[in-house]
N, C-alpha and C positions, 0 to 999 in steps of 0.2 A: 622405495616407491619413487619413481621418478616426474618429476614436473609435468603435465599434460595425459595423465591417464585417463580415458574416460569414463565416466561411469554408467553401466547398462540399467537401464527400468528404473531410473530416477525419475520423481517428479515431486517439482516444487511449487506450493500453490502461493501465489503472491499476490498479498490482496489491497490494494489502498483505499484511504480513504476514513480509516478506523480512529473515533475521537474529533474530526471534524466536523464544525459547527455552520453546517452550509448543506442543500444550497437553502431552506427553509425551516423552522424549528416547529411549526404548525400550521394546518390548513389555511387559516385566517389568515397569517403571512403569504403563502400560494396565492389566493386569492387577490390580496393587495400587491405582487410585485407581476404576475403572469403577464402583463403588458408591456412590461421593462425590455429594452432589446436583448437582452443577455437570457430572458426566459424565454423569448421567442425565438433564438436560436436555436440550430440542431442541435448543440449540446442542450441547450436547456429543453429542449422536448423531451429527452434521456433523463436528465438531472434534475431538472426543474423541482420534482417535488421531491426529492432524495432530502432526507435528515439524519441527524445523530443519531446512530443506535440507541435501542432502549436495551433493559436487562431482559427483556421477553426474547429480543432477536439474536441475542446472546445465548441464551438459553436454549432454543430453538435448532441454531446454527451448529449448536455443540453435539446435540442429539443426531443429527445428521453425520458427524464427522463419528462421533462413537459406533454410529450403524456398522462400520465395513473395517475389515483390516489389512494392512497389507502384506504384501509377497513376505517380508520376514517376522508378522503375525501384530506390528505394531499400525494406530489406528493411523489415517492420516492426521497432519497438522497444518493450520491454516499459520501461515505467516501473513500477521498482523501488522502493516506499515501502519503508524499510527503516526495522529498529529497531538501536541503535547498541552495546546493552550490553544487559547480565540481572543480575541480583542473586548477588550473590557469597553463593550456599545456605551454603557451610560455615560462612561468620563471622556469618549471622543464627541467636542463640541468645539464650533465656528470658533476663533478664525483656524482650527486644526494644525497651530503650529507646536507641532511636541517633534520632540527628537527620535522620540520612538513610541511608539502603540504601546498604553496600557495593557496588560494582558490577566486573564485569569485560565490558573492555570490548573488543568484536572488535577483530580476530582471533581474541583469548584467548576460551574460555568456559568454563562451570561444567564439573567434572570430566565427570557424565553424558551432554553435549553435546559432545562431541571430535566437530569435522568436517575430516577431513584432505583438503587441498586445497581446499578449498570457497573462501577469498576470490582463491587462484589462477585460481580458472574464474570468479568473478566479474569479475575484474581482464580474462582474456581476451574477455569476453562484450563487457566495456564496451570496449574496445580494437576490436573488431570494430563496434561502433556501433548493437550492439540491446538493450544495456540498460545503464539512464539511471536511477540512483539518484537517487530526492527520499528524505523526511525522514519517516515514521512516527512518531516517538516517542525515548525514552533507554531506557526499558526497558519499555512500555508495561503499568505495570503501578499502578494506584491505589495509592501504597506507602504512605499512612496510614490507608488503610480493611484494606489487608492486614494491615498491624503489629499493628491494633487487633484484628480476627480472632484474631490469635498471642498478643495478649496479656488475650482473654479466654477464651482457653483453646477455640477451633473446632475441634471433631475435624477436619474436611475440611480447613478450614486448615493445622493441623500434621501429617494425614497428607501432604499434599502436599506438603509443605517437606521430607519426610524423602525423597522420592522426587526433588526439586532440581524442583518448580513451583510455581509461584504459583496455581494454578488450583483455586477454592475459589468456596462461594458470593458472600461476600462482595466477591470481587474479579471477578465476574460481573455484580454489580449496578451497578457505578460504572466508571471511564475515569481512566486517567495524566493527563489535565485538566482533568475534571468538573468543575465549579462546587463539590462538597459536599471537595474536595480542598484543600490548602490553598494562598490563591493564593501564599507566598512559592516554597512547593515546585514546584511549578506553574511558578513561573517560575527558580526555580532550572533544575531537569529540562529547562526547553526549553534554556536556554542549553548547559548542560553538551553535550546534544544536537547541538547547533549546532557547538559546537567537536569535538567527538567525530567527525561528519561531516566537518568539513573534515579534520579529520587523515587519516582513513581514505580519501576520494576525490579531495582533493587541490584542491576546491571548495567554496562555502556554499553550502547548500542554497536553493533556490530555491522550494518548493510542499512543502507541508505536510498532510497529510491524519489530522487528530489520533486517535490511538485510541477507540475504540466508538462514533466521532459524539459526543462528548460533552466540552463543552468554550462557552467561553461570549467574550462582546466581549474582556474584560482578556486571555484567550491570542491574538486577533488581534491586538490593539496590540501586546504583547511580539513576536507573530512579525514584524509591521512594525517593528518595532525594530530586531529582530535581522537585517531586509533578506530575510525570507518572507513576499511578499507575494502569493503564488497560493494560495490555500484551496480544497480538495476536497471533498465530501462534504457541502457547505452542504444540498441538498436534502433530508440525510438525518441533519442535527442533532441531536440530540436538545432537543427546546423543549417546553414550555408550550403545549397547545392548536397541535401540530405540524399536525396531519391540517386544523382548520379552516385555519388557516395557508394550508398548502397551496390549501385551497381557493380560498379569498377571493384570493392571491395573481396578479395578470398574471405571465405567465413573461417574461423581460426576457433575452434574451444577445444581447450580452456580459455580465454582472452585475459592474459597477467600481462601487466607492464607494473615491474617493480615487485613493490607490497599487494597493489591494487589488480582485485578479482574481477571481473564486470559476467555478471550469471549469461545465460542462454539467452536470446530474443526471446520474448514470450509471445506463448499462443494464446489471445483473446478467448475466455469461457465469459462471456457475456450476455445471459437472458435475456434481460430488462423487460421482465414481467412479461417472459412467454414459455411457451412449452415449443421446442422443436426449432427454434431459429436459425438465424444463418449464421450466429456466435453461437451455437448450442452443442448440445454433447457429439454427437457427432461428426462435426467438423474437428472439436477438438481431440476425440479419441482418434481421427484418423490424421491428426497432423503430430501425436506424441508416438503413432508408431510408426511415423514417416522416421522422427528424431532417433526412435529406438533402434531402428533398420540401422542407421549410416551409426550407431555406438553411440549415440548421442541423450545427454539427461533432456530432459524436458522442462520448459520453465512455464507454468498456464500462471495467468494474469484474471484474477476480477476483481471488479470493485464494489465497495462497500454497497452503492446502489443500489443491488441486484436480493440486497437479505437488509436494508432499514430504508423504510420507502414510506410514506404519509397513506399508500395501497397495501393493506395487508393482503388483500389476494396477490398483489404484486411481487411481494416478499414470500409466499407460501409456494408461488410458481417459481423464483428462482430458486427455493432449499429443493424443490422437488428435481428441479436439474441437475443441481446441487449433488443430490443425492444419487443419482444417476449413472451421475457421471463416476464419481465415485466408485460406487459397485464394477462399474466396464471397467475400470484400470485395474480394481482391487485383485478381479476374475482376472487378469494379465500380470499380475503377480507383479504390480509396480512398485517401491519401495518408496515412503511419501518422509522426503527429508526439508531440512530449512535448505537457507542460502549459506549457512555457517557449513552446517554441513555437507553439503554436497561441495564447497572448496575443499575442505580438509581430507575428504574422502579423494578429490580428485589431485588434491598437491600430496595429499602426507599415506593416502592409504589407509584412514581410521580415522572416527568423528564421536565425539561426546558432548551430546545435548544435555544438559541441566534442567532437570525436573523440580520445581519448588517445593520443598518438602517429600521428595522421592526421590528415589532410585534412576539415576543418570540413563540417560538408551546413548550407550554407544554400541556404533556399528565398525566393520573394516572389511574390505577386499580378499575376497580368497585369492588364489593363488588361479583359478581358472576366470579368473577377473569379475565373480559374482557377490553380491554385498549379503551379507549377512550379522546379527548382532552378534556382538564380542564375549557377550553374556545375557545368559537368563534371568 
């Protein structure tokens, strides 16, 4: 199988945002920061009351992905970018000169964040074979543009720390790998990251999708390093002269330089607690068989938002989309792989997911270039 094959009726759901401790842990928090600039922003109208899953939205989300199967009889799987830790709020105190953020690290979390049962239903989700943790972040959070916030005294800043978030303007404006971050920290945080994940799922992370798009060459050498060598969200970088970029650019997939894979641009599936939007099923069903036409996988994007929200009708509307959408692909005989998988299928011609306590799903290319499993 040669280098750049592509693969037909792929898609990959990638989802961030899973295990982070933002933007509020409860109502009463909502209520105490919703005047902060960073909530009164257009992201914080989206995000503003978004929180850590519970084990219910897990449980939920999973029911939904078990409903449908795909083209080669297997259910989809949500790939979980997760983040791995939060900042230990009580032992960050004035004058905030540490070297580095206390952290607690899942399971455990800050007091206001107790989710009981939550990495139980996660543990069962992956057991069952539809959701596939990659790598987010260590605690996705800029912690030397935060510190500096704390320690020149940002009302938003310290009101939020009193309330156990990080969620301020300052930490709005930049990303856990930013270029303006510093690169030892930078690279501290991936690795801590790295190790944090394998303890908790028992694997090293495979594909990386770095906090806000922002993040620069030196984090992709460190995440080749560390044997991360699937990059997300390249299309949606944050760079220099991005938009002309884009322009002037030929679109190229597979996109390899080297070791390193960089997936499809992703298509936005983003509800945010509605039925029929202009990020809804069918913008996105007709832009995966825009990708399918030209031979192309498909990469859809949502985030955690959209299924653990402080609005459970918020959350019942996005599974119903959720679900939706789902079925329309499933009825198009899509084939719903990771990001591991769909390289391997595309560089080697054959891919094997590991099932926790089951039976592997590897698939491989026929010879009329259609994906099917290798075994029953």
């Amino acid at each position: 199988m040669s280098l750049g094959r592509i693969v037909p009726r792929i898609v990959v759901i990638e989802s961030d945002d899973w295990g982070f401790c933002a933007w509020v842990a409860d109502p009463a928090a909502h209520r105490a920061l919703a005047d902060t600039p960073a909530f009164r922003s257009p992201a914080g109208q989206v995000y503003g009351r978004s929180t850590l899953e519970r084990a219910a939205d897990i449980s939920r989300l999973v029911s939904v992905l078990r409903s449908v199967r795909g083209g080669d009889g297997v259910p989809p799987v949500l790939q979980a970018n997760t983040v791995m830790a939060a900042p230990d709020f009580g032992r960050i105190v004035a004058p905030y000169e540490m070297e580095a953020l206390p952290l607690v690290a899942h399971p455990d979390t800050p007091s206001r964040w107790r989710r009981d049962g939550l990495w139980e239903q996660v543990r069962k989700a992956q057991v069952a074979g539809i959701w596939w943790p990659e790598l987010h972040g260590l605690h996705h959070v800029p912690e030397n543009a935060w510190l500096e916030a704390l320690r020149r005294g940002d009302t938003d800043a310290g009101k939020a720390l009193l309330w156990q978030t990080t969620v301020c303007e300052a930490v709005e404006t930049s990303g856990e790998y930013a270029p303006s971050e510093p690169e030892p920290t930078r690279a501290r945080n991936l690795e801590h990251a790295v190790e944090l994940f394998r303890g908790r799922f028992g694997r090293a992370p495979l594909s990386l999708c770095p906090p806000d798009y922002r993040w620069d060459e030196k984090l992709e050498a460190d995440a080749e390093r560390l044997g991360i060598t699937i990059l997300q969200g390249k299309a949606e970088q944050a760079r220099p002269m991005l938009k002309i970029r884009r322009r002037l650019a030929v679109p190229r997939l597979p996109r390899v330089h080297g070791k390193r894979f960089y997936t499809p641009p992703r298509i936005a599936f983003e509800p945010r607690g509605k039925v029929g939007g202009p990020l809804g099923v069918d913008s996105v069903v007709a832009q995966v068989h825009a990708a399918w036409e030209k031979g192309k996988p498909a990469a859809i994007s949502t985030h955690r938002v959209n299924y653990a929200h402080l609005d459970e009708e918020w959350c019942a509307r996005g599974r119903v989309e959720l679900a939706e959408l789902l079925k329309r692909l499933a009825d198009d005989r899509a084939v719903f792989v990771t990001d591991m998988e769909l390289r391997d299928l595309t560089v080697r011609g054959f891919s094997v997911r590991p099932v926790p306590g089951g039976a592997p799903i590897e698939r491989r290319l026929t010879a009329s270039g259609m994906v099917e499993l290798a075994r029953s």
